[in-house]
Every structure is written in structure tokens, then in C-alpha cells.
C-alpha positions in Angstrom: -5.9 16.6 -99.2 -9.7 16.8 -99.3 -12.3 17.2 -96.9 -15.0 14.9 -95.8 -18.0 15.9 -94.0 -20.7 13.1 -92.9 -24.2 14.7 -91.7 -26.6 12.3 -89.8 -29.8 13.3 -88.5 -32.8 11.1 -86.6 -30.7 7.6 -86.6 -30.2 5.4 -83.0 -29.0 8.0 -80.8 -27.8 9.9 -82.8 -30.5 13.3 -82.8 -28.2 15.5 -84.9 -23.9 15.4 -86.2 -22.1 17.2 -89.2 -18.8 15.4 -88.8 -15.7 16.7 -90.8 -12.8 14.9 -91.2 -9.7 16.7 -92.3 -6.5 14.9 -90.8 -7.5 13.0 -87.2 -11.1 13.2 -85.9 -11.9 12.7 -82.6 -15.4 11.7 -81.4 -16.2 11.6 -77.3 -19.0 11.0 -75.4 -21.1 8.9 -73.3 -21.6 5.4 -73.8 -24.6 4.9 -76.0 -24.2 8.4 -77.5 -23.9 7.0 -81.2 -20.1 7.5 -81.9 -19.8 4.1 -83.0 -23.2 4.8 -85.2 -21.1 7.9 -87.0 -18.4 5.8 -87.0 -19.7 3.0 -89.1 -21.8 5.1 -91.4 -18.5 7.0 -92.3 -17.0 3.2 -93.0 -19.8 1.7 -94.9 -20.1 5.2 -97.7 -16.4 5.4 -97.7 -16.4 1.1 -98.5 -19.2 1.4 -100.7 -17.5 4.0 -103.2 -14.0 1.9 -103.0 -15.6 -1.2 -103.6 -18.9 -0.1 -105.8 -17.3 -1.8 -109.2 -16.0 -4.7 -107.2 -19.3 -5.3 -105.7 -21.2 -5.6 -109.3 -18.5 -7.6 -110.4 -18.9 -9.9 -107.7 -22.9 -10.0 -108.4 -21.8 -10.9 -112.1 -19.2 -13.5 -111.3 -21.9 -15.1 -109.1 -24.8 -15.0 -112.2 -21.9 -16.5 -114.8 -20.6 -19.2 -112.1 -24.8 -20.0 -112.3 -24.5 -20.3 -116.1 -21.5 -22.7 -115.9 -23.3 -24.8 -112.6 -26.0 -25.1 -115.5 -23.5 -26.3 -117.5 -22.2 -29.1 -115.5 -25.4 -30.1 -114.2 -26.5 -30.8 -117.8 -23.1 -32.8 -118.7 -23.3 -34.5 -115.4 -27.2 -35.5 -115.8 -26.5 -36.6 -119.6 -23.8 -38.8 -118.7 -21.7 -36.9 -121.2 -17.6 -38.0 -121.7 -16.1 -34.2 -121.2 -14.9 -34.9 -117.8 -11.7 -32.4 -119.0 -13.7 -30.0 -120.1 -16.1 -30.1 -116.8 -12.6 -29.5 -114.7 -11.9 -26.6 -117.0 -15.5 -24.9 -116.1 -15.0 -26.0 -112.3 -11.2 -23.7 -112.4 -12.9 -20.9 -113.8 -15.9 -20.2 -111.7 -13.7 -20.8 -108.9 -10.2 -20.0 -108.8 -10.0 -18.0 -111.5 -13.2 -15.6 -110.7 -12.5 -13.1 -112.8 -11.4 -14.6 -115.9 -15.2 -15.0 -116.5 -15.7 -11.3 -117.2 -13.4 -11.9 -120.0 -16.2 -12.0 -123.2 -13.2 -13.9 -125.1 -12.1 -16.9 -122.2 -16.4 -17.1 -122.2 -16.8 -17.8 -125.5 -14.3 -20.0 -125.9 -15.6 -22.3 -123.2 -18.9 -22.1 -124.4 -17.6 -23.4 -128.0 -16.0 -26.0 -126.3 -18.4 -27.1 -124.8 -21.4 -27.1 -127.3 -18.7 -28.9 -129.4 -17.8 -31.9 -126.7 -21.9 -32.1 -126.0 -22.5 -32.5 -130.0 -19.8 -34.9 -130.3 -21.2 -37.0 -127.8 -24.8 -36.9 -129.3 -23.4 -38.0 -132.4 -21.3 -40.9 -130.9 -24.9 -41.8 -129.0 -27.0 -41.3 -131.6 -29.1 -39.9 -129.0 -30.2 -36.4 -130.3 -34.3 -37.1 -130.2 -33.9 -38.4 -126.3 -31.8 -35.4 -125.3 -32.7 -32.0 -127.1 -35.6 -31.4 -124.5 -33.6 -31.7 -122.1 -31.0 -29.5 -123.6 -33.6 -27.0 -123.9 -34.9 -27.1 -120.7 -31.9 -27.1 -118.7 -31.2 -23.3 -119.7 -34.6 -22.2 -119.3 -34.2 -21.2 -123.0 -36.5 -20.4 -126.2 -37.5 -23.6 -127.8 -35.3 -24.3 -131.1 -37.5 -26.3 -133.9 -35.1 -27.5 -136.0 -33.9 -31.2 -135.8 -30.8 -31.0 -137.4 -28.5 -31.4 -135.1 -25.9 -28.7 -136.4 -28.4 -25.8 -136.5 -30.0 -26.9 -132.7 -26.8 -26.7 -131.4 -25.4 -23.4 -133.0 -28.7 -22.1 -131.8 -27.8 -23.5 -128.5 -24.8 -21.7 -128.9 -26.3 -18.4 -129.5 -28.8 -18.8 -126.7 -26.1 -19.6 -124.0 -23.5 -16.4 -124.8 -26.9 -14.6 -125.0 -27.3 -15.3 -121.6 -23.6 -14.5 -120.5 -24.1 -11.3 -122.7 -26.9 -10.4 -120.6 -25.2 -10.6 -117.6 -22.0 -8.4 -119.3 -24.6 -6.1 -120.1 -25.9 -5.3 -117.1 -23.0 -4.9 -115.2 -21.5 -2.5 -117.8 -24.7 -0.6 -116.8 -24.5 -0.4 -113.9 -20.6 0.1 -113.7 -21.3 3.3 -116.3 -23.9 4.6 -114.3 -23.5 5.5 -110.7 -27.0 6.2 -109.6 -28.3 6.1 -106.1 -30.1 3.4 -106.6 -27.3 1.2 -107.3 -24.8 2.9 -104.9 -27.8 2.2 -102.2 -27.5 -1.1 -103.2 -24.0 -1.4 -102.5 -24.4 0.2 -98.8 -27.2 -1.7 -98.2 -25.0 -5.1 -98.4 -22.3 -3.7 -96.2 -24.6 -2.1 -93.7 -26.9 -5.2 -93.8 -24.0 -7.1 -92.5 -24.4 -5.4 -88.5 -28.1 -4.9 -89.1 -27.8 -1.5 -89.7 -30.9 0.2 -92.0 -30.0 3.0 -94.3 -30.8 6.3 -92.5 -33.2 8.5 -93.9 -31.6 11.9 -93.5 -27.9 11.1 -94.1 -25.3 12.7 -96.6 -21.5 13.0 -97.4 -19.4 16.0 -99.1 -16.0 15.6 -100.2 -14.8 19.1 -100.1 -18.5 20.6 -99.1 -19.7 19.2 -102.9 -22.5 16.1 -101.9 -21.4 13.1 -103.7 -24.6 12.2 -104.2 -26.6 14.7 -107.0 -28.8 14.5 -110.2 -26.0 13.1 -112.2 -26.0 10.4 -109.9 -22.7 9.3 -107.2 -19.5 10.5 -107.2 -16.6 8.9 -106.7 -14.6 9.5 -103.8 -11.0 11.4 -105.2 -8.8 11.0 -101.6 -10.1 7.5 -100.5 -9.2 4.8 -102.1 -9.5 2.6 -98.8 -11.0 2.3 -95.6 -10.3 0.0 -93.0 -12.7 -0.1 -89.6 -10.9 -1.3 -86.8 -11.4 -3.0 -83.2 -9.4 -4.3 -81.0 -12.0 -7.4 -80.7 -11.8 -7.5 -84.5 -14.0 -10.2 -84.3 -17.0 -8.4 -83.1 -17.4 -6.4 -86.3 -18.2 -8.0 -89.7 -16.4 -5.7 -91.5 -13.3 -6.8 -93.5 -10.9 -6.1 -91.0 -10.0 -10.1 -90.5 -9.7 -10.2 -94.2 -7.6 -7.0 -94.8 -5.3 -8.6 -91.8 -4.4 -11.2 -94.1 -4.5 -9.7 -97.3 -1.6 -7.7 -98.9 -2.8 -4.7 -101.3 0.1 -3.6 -101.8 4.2 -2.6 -100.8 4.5 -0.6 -97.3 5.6 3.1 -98.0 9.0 3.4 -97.6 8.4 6.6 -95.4 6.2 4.2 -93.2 9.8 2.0 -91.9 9.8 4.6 -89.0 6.4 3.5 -87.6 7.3 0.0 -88.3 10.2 0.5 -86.1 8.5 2.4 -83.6 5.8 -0.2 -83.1 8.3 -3.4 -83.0 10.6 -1.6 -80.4 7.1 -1.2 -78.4 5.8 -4.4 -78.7 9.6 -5.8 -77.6 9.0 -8.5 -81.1 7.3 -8.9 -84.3 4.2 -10.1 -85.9 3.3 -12.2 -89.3 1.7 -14.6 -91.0 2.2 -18.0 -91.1 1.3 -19.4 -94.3 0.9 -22.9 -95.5 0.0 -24.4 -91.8 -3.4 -26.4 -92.3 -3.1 -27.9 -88.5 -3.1 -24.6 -87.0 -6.4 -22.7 -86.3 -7.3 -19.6 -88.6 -6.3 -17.5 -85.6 -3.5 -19.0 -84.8 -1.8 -17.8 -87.9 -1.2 -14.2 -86.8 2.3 -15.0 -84.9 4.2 -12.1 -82.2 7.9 -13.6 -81.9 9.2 -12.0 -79.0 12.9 -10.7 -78.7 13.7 -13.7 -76.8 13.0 -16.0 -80.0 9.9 -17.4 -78.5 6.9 -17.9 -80.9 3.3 -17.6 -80.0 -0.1 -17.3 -81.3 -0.7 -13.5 -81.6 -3.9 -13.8 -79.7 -2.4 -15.2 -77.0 -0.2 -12.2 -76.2 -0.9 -8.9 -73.9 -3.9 -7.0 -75.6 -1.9 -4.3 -75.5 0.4 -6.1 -77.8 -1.9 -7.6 -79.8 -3.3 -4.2 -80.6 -0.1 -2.6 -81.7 0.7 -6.0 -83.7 -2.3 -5.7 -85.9 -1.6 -2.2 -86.8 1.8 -3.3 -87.7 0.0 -5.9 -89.9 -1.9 -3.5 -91.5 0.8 -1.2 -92.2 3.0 -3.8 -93.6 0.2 -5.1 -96.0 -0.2 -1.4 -97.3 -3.7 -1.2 -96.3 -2.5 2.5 -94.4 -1.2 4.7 -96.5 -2.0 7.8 -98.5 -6.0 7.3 -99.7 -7.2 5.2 -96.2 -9.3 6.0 -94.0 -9.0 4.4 -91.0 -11.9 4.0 -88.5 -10.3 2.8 -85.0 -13.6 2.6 -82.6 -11.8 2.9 -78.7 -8.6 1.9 -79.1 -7.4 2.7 -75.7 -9.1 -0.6 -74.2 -6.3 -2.8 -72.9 -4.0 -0.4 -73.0 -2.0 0.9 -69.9 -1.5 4.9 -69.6 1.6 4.6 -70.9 0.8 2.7 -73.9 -2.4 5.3 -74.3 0.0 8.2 -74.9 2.2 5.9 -77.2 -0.7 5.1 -79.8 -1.8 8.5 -79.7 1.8 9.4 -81.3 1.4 6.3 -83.6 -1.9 8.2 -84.6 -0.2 11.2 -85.1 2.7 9.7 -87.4 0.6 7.5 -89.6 -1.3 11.2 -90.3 1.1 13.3 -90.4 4.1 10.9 -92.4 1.3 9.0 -94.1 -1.4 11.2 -95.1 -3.4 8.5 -93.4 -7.0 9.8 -92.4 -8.1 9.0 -89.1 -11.5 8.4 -87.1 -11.5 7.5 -83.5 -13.8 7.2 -80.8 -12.5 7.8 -77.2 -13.5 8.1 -73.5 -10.3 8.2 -72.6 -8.8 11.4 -71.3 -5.1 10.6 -71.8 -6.1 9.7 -75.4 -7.8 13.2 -76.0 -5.1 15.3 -74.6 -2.0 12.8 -75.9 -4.5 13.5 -79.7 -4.1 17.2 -79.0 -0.7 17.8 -77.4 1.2 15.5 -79.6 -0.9 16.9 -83.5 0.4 20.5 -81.5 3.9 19.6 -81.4 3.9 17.7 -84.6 2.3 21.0 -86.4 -0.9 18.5 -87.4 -3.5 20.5 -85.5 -5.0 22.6 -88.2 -6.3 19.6 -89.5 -7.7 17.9 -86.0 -10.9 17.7 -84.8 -12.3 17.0 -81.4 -16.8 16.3 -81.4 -18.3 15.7 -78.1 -22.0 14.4 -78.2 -23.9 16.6 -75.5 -28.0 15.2 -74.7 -30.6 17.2 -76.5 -32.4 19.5 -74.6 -35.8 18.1 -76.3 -34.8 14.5 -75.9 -32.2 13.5 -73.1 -31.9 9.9 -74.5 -30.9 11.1 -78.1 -27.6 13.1 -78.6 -26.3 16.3 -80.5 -22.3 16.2 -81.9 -20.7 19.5 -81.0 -18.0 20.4 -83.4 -15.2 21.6 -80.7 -12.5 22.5 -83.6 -9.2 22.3 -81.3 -10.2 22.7 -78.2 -11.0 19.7 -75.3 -12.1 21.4 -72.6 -15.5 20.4 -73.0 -14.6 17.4 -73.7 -12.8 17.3 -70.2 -15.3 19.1 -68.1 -17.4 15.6 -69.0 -14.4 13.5 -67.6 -14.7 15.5 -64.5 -18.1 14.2 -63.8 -16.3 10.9 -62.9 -13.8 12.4 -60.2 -17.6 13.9 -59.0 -18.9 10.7 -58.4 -15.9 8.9 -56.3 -16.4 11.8 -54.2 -20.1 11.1 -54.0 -19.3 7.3 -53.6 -16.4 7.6 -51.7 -14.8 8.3 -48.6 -16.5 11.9 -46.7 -13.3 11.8 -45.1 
């Protein structure tokens, strides 16, 4: 399995981190420390190599669905009779999104349509009243000739011209993995929380930058990444989306968890499709042992935590090739419950191959992390980072790279036993 390493200097808080991830990576600190920063940056260059294609397709899609609004607009304004042929166009561009990429489905729709448009002129008699506007309409050269046959092959020609254009440039851009257009893609997923590209940040699969003089690489081991809250709805990343979307069969080597979380959670979770009465987030369902049926977020926290990962492990979105990004999980959860997801973490690494990020102040977390990746033989490939204040700067923060060991980690916790005593009874 490779290696990732994310370095991050001079952003928010965060003064200075080098953050490997190798199995299960553990970031601790103070609130305010930037683990959530390192944490979203690892997300959002993860995301942007998964999705880099996807996202120039989308950018395509969007230009070609222009092309056909141009379309309709023109049929609609002329008052032409290819009312068939508009619903064909309105399919397409948005149902069947990326049929439009297809250079042969384009073309044919484009002879169809130049076809019903000069059959209507001809039944009109109307070609003198509307060839301006047939011009103007896709912002195209002007065609001289008045014969109608040659103005509307040259139409013809101008329109997939167009389309080819937009082909054109996405092939480019697909082909060629610069940094300008991998910035691009970052920037849109970052833009999303507000967050500005940093100006001294890189990431190494297997200590090689991804990002050289050839250009971007792609990422080999991730093929996913998922960023997770337990408010899921305080993060715009795709989280509520991936919730609902299956990517593929759950692992067959993943039924263990599956079990391990339902025996937990007392129930089950799914989806309800097909309800249009019920609220978006009333879908998600926890059907508890007794038979009763209830909203999922209307359930314990706890459960509702546990329930999504079971989600997300049923819609294949963890698995070999994810990394998952779980910011504080241990919120809402009792100690008990603490150490439990700890081993959850543990299996979905170790049984899954799953990489893992979390952020923590929790000290059962930490040591249920440790203790359990010990037992389980995982270790070697766990990490634990604590973010100690600069000595320059005590509101910016340094990432210390604690390899196995917590005690740092837990002579911070101990500051807190320091301060009931302060606080508390001198008795």
C-alpha cells in the first residue's frame, strides 16, 4: 500500500505539519490548532485527483447543455413544429448527461434538428424573415448564400464546430494534467468552505510529489475519499451525497463490520426510496430490533453515527482505495461507545485496507487507536501528530510527528485534571 505525506506551511493556524498517512493517522491538539485545516486539505487533493476527469466533464456537459438551451430557444422563438424533437434535446442535456460527450448521439441530434428547422422554413416559406435570426442566435459567422440548402449545411457545420470545440478542449485538458488545471479542480472543492489555496503546500505518494514539470500525477492507492462529520451537514463536502449514492457492491470481507455495527446499534439503517412526502432527511431510516421504524436523525447520536458508517460501508464507498477523513468522531459518543469505534477503525484498516484520518481530543480515543492497532498487529502503519504552539508565534501551531507513541499526546490531556484542581475543591 502506498504512502501519502501532506506538507503545509504558513496556512490558518497551521505554522508548520508534514503529515504521513500510512494505515490510521491520528491528529490531536487544541481547539483551533488547524487539525481540521490538515484535515480538509488532505480531502480536497485526494478529491481533486479522483474526480479531476469528472470535473472537466462536468464543465463540458454544462457548455454542450448551453448549445442545446440555444437550440430550443431558437425553435421556441421561431414558433417551429418539432415539439418531438425539442423533448429529445430536453432528455439529453438532462437525464442523460453524459450521452452528450458522445461525438456520434451529437451529431445525430444536430442533423435532426437542422433537418426539422429546414423543413419548417420550407413549409413557411419564411427563409428571408428568419436566417438572421438563425445566424444570430449561435453567435456564428455570417453565411452569404441564400439558398436555403447551402445556409443550412453551413449552419450545420457551424453548430458541431461549436460542440467540436468544446470536445476539444476537454480532451486537452483530460490529456494534460497540468497544475494549472488540477488548481482549477481544487479550487472548486476548496471554494466550497471558503478555503484559499495555500501557498506553500505539497503532497507525495510514496515521498515522489505528484505535482512536477510533467505536470500532476495521478493518485495509484486512492481511488476515493470520503470526509466525514458527525453533523454531516456542516461540511459541504459530498458526504450527504455519497450517503445516498451506491458506487459499488460491499466487500464481502466487510460482512464482519456490518455485523459488528448492527449488533451495536441494537437495528439497522437504509434508504427509503420512492417516498416524495417525506423530507430529504427523513429517508435515512434505523429500524430498531423491536420492529419500530424511525427517521435516522431522530435516533441517539451515538446511533446515528455508527448508522451512517454502516451506510457508507454498504454503498462501497469504504473499501480498498478510500480515504476516509473522520474529523472528531467521539462527539456523542459514551466511553464505551468511544472504545467501540476505535476497533471499528481498526477493522475497516486492517480487513479493508481502508486509509484513515482522524482528529481527536479524546483520550479514550487515542489509547483505544493505539492499544487496539497493537493487538490487531496494525501499528507499524499508525500514526499519532500532536500540534504543540510555536515558540515564535503562540497563536500558530507546529505538528509533531509522534510515530507510535501518545504520551505526549497525554501529558496535554493532563492539563485538564490540572485545572479542576485549580477550579475545584482545595479540600
Amino acid at each position: 500500500m502506498s504512502k501519502y505525506k501532506l506538507i503545509l506551511k504558513d496556512y490558518c493556524a497551521v505554522k508548520s505539519a508534514e503529515v504521513q498517512i500510512d494505515g490510521i493517522t491520528v491528529l490531536t491538539g487544541v481547539n483551533g490548532c488547524g487539525k481540521s485545516t490538515i484535515s480538509r486539505w488532505f480531502y480536497y487533493i485526494a478529491r481533486a485527483s479522483v474526480d479531476y476527469v469528472r470535473h472537466f466533464e462536468k464543465e463540458a456537459i454544462d457548455s454542450i447543455d448551453y448549445l442545446l438551451s440555444d437550440m430550443r430557444y431558437l425553435a421556441q422563438s421561431l414558433r417551429l413544429s418539432i415539439l418531438q424533437d425539442l423533448k429529445l434535446f430536453q432528455n439529453v442535456s438532462e437525464t442523460g448527461k453524459r450521452r452528450v460527450l458522445d461525438k456520434d448521439i451529437m451529431y445525430d441530434l444536430i442533423n435532426r434538428y437542422i433537418e426539422s428547422v429546414e423543413r419548417n422554413i420550407k413549409e413557411e416559406n419564411s427563409f428571408g424573415a428568419k436566417k438572421a435570426k438563425l445566424t444570430d442566435a449561435f453567435r456564428i459567422d455570417n453565411i452569404e448564400s441564400d439558398d436555403i440548402d447551402v445556409f443550412m449545411s453551413a449552419l450545420s457545420e457551424q453548430i458541431k464546430k461549436r460542440y467540436d470545440g468544446i470536445i476539444s478542449e476537454l480532451h486537452s485538458r483530460v490529456n494534460n494534467r497540468t497544475a494549472e488545471n488540477f488548481n482549477k479542480v481544487l479550487s472548486a472543492l476548496s471554494g466550497r468552505n471558503g478555503d484559499q489555496l495555500p501557498e506553500e503546500i505539497s503532497f507525495y505518494e510514496d515521498d515522489e510529489n505528484i505535482i512536477d514539470d510533467k505536470g500532476v500525477r495521478t493518485l495509484l492507492d486512492i481511488r476515493n475519499a470520503v470526509y466525514y462529520q458527525t453533523d454531516w451537514f456542516s461540511f459541504p463536502s459530498d458526504t450527504k451525497k455519497e450517503l445516498k449514492t451506491v458506487v459499488g457492491t460491499m466487500p464481502k470481507e466487510a460482512a464482519v463490520i456490518e455485523e459488528y455495527i448492527r449488533k451495536l446499534i441494537g437495528g439497522d439503517v437504509y434508504l427509503k426510496k420512492n417516498e416524495p412526502t417525506l423530507l430529504e432527511t427523513d429517508l435515512f431510516r434505523y429500524k430498531m430490533s423491536n420492529g419500530k421504524d424511525i427517521p435516522l436523525r431522530k435516533a441517539a447520536l451515538g446511533i446515528k453515527s455508527l448508522g451512517e458508517l454502516l451506510i457508507l460501508l454498504r454503498n462501497g464507498h469504504l473499501r480498498r482505495g478510500t480515504l476516509f477523513i473522520i474529523d472528531e468522531p467521539e462527539v456523542h459518543l459514551h466511553p464505551q461507545w468511544i472504545v467501540e469505534y476505535a476497533r471499528i477503525i481498526v477493522m475497516l484498516n486492517k480487513i479493508l485496507d481502508v486509509k484513515i484520518l482522524i482528529s481527536s481530543h479524546n483520550p479514550d480515543m487515542v489509547a483505544a487507536i493505539q492499544s487496539i492497532a497493537m493487538k490487531e498487529e496494525t501499528i507499524s502503519s499508525t500514526r499519532f501528530y500532536y500540534a504543540d504552539t510555536d515558540k515564535e508565534s503562540p497563536d500558530l501551531f507546529v505538528f509533531n510527528d509522534l510515530g507510535e507513541s501518545i504520551g505526549q499526546i497525554f501529558d496535554s490531556f493532563n492539563i485538564a485534571f490540572k485545572k479542576m484542581e485549580e477550579y475545584g475543591n482545595e479540600e
